[in-house]
N, CA and C atoms as a LAMMPS dump frame, in Angstrom:
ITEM: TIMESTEP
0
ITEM: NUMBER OF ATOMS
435
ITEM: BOX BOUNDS ff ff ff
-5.0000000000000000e+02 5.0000000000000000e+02
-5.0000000000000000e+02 5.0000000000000000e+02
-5.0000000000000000e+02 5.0000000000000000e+02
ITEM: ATOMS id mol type element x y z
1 1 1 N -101.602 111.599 -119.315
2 1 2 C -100.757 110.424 -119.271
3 1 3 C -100.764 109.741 -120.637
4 2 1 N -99.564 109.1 -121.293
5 2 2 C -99.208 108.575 -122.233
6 2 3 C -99.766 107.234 -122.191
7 3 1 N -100.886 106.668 -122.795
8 3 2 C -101.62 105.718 -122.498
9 3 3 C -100.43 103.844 -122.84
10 4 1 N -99.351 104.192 -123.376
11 4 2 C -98.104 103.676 -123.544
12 4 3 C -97.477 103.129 -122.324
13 5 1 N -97.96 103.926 -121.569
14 5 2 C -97.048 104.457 -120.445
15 5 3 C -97.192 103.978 -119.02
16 6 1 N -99.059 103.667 -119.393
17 6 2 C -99.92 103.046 -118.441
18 6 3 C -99.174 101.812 -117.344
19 7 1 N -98.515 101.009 -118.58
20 7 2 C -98.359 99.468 -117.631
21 7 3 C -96.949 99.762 -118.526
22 8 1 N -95.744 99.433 -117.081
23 8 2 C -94.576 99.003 -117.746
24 8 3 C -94.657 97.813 -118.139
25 9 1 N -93.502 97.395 -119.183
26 9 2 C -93.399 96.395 -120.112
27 9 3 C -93.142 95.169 -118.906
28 10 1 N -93.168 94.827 -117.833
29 10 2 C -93.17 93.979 -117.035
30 10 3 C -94.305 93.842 -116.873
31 11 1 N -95.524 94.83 -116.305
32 11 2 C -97.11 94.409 -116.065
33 11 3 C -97.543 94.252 -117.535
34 12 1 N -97.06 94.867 -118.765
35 12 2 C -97.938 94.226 -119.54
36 12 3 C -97.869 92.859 -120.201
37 13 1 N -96.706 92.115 -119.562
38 13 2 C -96.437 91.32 -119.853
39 13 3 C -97.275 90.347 -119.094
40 14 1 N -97.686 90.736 -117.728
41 14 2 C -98.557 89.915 -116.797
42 14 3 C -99.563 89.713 -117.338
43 15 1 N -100.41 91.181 -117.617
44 15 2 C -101.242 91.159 -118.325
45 15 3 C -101.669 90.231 -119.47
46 16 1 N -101.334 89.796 -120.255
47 16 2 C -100.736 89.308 -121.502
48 16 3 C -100.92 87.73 -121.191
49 17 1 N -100.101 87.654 -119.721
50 17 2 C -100.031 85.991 -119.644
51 17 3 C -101.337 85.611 -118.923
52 18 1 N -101.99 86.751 -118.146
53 18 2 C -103.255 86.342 -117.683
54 18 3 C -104.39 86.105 -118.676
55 19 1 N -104.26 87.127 -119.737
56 19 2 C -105.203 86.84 -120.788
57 19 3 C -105.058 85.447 -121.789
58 20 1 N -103.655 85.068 -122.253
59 20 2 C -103.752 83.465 -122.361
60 20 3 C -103.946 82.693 -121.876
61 21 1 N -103.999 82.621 -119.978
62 21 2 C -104.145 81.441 -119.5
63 21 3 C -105.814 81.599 -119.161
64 22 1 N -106.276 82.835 -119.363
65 22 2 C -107.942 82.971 -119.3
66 22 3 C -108.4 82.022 -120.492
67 23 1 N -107.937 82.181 -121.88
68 23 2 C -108.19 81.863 -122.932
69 23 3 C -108.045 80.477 -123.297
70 24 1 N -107.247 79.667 -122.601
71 24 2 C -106.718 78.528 -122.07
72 24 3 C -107.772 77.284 -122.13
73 25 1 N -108.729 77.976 -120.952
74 25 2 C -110.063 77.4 -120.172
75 25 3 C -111.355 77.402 -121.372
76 26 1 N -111.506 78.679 -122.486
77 26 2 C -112.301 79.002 -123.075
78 26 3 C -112.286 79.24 -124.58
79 27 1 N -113.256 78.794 -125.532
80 27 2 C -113.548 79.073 -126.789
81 27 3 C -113.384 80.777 -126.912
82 28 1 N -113.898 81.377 -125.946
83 28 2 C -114.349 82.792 -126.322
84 28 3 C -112.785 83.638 -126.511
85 29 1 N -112.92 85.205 -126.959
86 29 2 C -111.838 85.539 -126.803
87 29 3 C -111.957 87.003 -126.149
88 30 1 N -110.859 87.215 -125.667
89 30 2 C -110.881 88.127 -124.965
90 30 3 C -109.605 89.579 -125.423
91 31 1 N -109.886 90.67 -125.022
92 31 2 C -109.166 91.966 -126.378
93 31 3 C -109.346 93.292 -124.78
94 32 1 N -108.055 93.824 -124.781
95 32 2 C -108.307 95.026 -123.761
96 32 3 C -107.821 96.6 -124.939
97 33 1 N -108.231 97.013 -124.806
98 33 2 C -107.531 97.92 -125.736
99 33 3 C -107.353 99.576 -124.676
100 34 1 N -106.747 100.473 -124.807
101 34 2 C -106.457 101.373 -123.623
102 34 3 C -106.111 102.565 -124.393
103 35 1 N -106.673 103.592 -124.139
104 35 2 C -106.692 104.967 -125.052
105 35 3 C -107.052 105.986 -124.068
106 36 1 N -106.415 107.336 -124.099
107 36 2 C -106.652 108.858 -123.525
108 36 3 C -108.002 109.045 -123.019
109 37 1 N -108.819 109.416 -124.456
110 37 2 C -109.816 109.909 -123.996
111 37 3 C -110.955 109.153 -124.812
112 38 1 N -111.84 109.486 -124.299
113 38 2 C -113.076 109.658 -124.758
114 38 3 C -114.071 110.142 -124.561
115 39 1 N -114.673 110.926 -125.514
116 39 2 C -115.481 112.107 -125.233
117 39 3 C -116.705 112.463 -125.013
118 40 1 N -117.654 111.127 -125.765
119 40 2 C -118.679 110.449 -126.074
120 40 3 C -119.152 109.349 -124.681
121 41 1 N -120.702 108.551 -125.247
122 41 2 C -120.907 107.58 -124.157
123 41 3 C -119.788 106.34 -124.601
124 42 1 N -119.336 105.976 -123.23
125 42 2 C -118.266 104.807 -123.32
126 42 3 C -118.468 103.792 -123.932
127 43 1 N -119.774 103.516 -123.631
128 43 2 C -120.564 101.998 -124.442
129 43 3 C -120.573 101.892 -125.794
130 44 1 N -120.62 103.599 -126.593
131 44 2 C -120.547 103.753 -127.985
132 44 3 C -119.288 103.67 -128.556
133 45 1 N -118.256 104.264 -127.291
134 45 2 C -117.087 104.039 -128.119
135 45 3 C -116.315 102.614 -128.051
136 46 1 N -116.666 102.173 -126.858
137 46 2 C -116.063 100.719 -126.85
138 46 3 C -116.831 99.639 -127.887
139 47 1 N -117.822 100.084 -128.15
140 47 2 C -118.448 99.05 -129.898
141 47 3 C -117.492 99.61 -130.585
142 48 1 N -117.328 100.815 -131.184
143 48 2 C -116.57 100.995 -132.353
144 48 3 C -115.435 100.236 -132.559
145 49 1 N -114.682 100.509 -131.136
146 49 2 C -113.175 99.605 -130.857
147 49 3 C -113.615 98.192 -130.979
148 50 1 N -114.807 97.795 -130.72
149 50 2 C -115.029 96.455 -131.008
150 50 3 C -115.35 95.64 -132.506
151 51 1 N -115.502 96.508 -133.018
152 51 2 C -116.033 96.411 -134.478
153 51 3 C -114.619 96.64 -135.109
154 52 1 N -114.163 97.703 -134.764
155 52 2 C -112.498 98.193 -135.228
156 52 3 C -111.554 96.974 -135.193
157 53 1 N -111.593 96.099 -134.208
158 53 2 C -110.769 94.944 -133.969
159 53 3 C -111.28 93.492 -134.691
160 54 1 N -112.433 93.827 -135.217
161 54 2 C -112.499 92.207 -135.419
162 54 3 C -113.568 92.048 -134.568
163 55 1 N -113.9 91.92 -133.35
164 55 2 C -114.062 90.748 -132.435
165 55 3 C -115.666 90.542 -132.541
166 56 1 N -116.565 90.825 -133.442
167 56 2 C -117.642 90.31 -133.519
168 56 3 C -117.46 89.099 -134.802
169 57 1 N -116.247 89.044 -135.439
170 57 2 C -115.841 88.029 -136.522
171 57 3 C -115.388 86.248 -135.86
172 58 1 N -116.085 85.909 -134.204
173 58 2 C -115.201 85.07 -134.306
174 58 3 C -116.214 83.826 -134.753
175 59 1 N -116.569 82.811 -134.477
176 59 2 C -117.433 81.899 -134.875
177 59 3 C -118.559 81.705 -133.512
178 60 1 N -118.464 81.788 -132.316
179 60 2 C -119.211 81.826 -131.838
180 60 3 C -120.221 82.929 -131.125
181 61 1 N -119.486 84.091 -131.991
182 61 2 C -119.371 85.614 -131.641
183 61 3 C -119.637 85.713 -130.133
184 62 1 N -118.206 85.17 -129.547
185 62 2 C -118.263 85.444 -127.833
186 62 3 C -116.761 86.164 -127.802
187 63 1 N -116.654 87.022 -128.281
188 63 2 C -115.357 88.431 -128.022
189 63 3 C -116.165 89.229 -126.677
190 64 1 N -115.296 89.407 -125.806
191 64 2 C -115.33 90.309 -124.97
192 64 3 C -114.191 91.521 -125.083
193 65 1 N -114.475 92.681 -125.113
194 65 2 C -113.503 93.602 -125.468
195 65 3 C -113.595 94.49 -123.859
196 66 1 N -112.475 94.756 -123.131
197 66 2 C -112.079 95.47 -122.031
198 66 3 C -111.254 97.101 -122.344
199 67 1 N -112.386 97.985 -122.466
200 67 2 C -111.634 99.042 -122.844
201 67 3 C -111.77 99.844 -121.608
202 68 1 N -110.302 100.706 -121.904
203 68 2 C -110.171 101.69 -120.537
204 68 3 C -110.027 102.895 -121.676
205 69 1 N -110.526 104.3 -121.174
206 69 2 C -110.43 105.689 -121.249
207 69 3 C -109.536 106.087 -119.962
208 70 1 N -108.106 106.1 -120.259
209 70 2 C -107.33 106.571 -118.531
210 70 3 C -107.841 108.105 -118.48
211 71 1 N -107.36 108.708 -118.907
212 71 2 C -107.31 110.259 -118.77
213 71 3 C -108.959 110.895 -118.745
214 72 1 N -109.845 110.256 -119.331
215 72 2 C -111.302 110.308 -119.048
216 72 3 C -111.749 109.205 -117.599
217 73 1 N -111.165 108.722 -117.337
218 73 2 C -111.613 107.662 -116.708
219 73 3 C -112.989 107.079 -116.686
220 74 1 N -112.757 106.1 -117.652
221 74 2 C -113.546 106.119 -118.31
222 74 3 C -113.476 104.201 -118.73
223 75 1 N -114.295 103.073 -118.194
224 75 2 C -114.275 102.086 -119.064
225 75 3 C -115.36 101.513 -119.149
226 76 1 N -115.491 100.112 -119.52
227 76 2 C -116.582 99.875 -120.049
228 76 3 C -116.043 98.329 -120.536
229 77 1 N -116.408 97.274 -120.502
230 77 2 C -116.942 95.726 -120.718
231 77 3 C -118.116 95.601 -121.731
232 78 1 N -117.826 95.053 -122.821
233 78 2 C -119.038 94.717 -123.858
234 78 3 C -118.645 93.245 -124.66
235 79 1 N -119.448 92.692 -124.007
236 79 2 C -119.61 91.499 -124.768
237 79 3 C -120.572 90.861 -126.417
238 80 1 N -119.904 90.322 -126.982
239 80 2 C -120.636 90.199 -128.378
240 80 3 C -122.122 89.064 -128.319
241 81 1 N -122.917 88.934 -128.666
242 81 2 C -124.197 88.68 -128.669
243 81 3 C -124.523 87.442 -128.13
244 82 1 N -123.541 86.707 -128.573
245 82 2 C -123.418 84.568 -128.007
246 82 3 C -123.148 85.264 -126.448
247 83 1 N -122.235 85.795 -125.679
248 83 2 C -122.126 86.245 -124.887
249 83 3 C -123.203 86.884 -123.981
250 84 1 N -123.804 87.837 -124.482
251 84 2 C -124.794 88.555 -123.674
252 84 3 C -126.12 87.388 -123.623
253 85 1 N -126.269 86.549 -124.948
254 85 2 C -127.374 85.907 -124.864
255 85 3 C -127.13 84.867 -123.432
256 86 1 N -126.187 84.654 -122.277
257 86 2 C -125.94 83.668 -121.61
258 86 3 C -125.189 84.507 -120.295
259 87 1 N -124.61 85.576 -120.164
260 87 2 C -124.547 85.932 -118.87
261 87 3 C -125.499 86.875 -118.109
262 88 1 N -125.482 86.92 -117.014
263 88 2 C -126.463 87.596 -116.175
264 88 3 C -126.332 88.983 -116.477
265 89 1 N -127.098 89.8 -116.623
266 89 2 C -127.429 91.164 -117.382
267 89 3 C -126.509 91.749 -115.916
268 90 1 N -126.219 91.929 -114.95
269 90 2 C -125.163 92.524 -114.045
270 90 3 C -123.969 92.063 -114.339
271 91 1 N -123.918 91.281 -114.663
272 91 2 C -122.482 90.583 -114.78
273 91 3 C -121.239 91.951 -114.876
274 92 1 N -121.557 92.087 -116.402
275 92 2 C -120.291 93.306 -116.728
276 92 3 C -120.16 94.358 -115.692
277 93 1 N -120.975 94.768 -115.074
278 93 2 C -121.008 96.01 -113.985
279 93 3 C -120.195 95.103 -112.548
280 94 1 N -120.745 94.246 -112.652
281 94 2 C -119.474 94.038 -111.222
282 94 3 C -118.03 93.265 -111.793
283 95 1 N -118.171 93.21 -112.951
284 95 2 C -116.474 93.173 -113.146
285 95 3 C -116.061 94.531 -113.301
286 96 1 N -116.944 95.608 -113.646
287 96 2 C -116.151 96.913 -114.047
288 96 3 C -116.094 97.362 -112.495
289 97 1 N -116.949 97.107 -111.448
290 97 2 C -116.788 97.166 -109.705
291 97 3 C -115.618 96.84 -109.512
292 98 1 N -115.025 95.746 -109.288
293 98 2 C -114.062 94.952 -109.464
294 98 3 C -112.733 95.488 -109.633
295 99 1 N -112.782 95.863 -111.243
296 99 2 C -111.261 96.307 -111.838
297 99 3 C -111.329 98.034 -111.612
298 100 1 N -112.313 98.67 -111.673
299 100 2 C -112.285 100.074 -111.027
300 100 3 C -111.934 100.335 -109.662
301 101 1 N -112.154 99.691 -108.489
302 101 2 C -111.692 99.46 -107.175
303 101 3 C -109.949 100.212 -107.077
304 102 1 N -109.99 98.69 -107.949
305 102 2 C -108.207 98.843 -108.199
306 102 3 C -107.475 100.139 -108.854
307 103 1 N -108.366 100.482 -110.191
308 103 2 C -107.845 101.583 -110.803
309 103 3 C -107.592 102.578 -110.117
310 104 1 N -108.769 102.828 -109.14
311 104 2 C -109.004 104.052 -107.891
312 104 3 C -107.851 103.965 -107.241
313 105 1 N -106.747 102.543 -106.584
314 105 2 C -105.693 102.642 -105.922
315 105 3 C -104.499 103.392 -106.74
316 106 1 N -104.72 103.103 -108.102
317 106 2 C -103.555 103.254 -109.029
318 106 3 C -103.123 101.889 -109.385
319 107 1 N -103.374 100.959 -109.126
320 107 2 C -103.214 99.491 -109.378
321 107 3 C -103.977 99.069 -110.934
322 108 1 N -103.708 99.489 -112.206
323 108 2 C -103.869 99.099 -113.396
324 108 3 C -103.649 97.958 -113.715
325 109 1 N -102.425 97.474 -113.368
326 109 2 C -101.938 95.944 -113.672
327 109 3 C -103.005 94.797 -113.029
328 110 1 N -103.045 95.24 -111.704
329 110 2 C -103.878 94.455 -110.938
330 110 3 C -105.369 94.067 -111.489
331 111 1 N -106.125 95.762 -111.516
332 111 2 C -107.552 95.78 -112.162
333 111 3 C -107.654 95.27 -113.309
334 112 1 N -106.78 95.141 -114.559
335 112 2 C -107.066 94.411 -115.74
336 112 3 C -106.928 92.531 -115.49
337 113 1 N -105.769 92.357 -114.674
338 113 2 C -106.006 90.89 -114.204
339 113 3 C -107.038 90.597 -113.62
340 114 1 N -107.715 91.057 -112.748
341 114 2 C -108.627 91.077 -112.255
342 114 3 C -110.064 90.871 -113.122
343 115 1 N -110.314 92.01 -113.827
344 115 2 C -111.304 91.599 -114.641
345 115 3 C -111.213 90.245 -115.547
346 116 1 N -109.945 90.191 -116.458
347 116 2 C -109.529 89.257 -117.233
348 116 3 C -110.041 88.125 -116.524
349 117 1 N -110.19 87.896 -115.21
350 117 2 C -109.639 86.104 -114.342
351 117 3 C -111.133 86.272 -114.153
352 118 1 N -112.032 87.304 -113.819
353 118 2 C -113.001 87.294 -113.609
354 118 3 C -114.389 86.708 -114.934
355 119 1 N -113.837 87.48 -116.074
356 119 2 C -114.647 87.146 -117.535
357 119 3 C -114.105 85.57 -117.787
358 120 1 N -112.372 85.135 -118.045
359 120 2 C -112.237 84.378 -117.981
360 120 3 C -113.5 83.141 -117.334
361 121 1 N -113.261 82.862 -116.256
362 121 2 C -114.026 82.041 -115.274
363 121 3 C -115.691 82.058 -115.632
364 122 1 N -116.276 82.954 -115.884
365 122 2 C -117.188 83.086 -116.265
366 122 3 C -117.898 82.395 -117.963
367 123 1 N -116.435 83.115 -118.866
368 123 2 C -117.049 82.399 -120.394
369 123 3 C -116.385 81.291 -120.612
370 124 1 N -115.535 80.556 -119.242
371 124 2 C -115.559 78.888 -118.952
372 124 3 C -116.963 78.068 -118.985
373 125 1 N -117.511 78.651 -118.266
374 125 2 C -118.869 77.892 -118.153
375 125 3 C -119.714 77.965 -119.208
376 126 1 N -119.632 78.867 -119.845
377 126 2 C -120.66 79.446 -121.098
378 126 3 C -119.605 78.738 -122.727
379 127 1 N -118.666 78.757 -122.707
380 127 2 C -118.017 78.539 -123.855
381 127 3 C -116.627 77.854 -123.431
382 128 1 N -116.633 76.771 -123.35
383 128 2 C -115.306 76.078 -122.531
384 128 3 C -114.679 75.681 -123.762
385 129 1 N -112.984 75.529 -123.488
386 129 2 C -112.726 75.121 -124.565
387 129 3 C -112.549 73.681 -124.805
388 130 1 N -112.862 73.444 -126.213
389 130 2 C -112.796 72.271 -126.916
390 130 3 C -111.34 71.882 -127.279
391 131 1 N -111.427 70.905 -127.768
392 131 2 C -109.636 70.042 -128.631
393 131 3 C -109.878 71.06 -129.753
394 132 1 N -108.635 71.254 -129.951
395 132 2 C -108.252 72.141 -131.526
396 132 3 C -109.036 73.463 -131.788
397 133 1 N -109.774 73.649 -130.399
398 133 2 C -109.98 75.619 -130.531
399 133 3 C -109.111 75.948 -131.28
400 134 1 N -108.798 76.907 -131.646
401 134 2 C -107.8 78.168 -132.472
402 134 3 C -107.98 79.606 -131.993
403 135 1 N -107.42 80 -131.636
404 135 2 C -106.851 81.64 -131.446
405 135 3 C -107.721 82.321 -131.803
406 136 1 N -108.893 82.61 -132.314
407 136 2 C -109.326 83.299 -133.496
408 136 3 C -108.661 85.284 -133.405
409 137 1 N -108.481 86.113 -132.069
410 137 2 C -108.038 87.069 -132.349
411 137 3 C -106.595 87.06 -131.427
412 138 1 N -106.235 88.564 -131.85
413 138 2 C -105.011 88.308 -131.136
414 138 3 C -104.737 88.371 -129.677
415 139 1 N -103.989 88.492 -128.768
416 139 2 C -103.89 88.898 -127.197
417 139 3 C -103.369 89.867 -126.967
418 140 1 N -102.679 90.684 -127.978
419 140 2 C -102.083 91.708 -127.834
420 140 3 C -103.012 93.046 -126.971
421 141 1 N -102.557 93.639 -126.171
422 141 2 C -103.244 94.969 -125.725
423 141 3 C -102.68 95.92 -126.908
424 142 1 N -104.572 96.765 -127.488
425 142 2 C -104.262 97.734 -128.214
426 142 3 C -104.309 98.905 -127.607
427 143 1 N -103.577 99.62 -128.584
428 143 2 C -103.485 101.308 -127.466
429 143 3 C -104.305 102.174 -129.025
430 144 1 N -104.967 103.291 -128.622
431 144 2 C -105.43 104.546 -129.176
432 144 3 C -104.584 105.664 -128.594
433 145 1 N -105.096 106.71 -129.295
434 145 2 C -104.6 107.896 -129.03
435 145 3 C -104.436 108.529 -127.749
């Protein structure tokens, strides 16, 4: 499958608006990025993509990056260090419970909102946002090969 191809331009648009109004509530930022394969452990490749994007550059280094492997099936939740130092060491595993459920239906659109509303809500409490936050990365979903 054409990892392009994943979410028509209507769900990724959902997508998209769920991740701003997550971002809304919170300082932290949040990044899904969605690629074929991967061949390696997931955890190794979703740092790289995390390092690849920026998202350990923000000021409170609380980037959460949501990567999917479709065609490996394959994902993985990694949060940057302000982050891990403050959620419950299960945390990421039952959001990947969560948005995998869904994936299993074929429901992609769903499982990424899902996680999103889920981290959202969560790095509310840990990193809420202030007056005059700023954007620090983008919202765009990235795609790989």
């Amino acid at each position: 499958m054409k990892v392009k191809h994943l979410l028509s331009p209507e769900q990724e648009q959902f997508v998209l608006s769920s991740l701003m109004k997550s971002e809304m509530h919170t300082s932290a930022e949040i990044r899904v990025h969605i690629e074929a394969r991967c061949s390696g452990n997931v955890l190794d490749r979703a740092a790289i993509i995390f390092a690849k994007l920026g998202m350990h550059q923000t000021a409170q280094r609380n980037g959460v990056l949501i990567y999917l492997a479709v065609n490996d099936h394959k994902v993985a939740i990694l949060g940057d260090q302000g982050i891990n130092a403050q959620v419950e060491e299960h945390f990421w595993d039952d959001v990947v419970v969560a948005m995998t459920r869904a994936f299993r239906q074929g429901e992609f659109c769903t499982g990424l909102i899902l996680a999103i509303e889920m981290v959202g809500l969560r790095l509310k409490q840990f990193f809420p946002y202030t007056e005059g936050d700023k954007n620090e990365l983008s919202d765009e979903i990235s795609y790989g090969e």
